[in-house]
C-alpha positions in Angstrom: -21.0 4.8 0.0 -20.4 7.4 -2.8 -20.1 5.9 -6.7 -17.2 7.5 -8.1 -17.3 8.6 -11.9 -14.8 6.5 -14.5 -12.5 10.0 -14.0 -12.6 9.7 -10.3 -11.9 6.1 -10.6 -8.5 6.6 -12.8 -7.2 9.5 -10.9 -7.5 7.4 -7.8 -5.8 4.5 -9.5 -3.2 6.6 -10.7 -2.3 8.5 -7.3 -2.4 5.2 -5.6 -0.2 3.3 -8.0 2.1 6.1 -7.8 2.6 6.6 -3.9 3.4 2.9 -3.7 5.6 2.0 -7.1 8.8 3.5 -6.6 12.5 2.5 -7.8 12.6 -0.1 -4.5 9.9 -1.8 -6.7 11.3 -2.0 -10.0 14.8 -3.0 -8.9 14.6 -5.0 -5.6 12.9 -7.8 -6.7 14.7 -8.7 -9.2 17.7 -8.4 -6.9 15.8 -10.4 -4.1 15.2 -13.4 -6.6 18.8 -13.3 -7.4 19.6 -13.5 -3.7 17.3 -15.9 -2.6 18.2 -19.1 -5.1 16.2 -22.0 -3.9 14.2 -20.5 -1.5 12.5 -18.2 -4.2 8.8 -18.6 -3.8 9.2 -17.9 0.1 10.7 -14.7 -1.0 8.6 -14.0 -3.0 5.7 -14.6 -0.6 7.5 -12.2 1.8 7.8 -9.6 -0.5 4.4 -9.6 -1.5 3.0 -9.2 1.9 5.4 -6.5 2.9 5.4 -4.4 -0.1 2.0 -5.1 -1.6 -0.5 -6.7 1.5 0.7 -3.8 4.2 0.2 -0.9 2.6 -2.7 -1.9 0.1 -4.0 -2.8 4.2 -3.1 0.5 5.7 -5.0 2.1 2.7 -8.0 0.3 3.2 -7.9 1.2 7.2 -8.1 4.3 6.4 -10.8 4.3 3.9 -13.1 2.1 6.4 -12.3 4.7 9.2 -13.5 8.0 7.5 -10.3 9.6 7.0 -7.1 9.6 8.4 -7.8 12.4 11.4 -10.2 10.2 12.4 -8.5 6.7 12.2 -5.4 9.3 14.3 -8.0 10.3 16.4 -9.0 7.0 18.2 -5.0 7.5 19.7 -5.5 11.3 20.9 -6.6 14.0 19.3 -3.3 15.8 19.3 -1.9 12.5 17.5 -4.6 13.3 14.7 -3.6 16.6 14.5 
């Protein structure tokens, strides 16, 4: 495993933080609290798994695999292409 510099460290941070917080972030939870009244906290908990636990998930599949070709490439190698 590689040690990344602070720099590396931030720029990854960044690029991550900004392919998964979107508008649908800011304003859907919010909205989603609203909606759900008593039954807040199991929102909540549904939220966070979907929004939050998949894709930080899918990320980490992919950095345990080697890349994404070759995470594709365990399907076909014209699916990782």
């Amino acid at each position: 495993m590689q040690n990344l510099s602070m720099k590396h460290r931030c720029i990854i941070g960044f690029t991550l933080f900004s392919m998964f917080f979107g508008a649908g972030n800011l304003i859907f939870p919010p909205f989603l609290g609203a909606q759900a009244g008593s039954l807040t906290w199991q929102a909540m908990g549904g939220f966070l798994i979907s929004a939050v636990g998949l894709p930080v998930m899918g990320v980490a599949a992919v950095a345990l695999s080697g890349g994404l070709t070759n995470l594709a490439g365990r399907v076909h190698p014209w699916f990782a292409f």
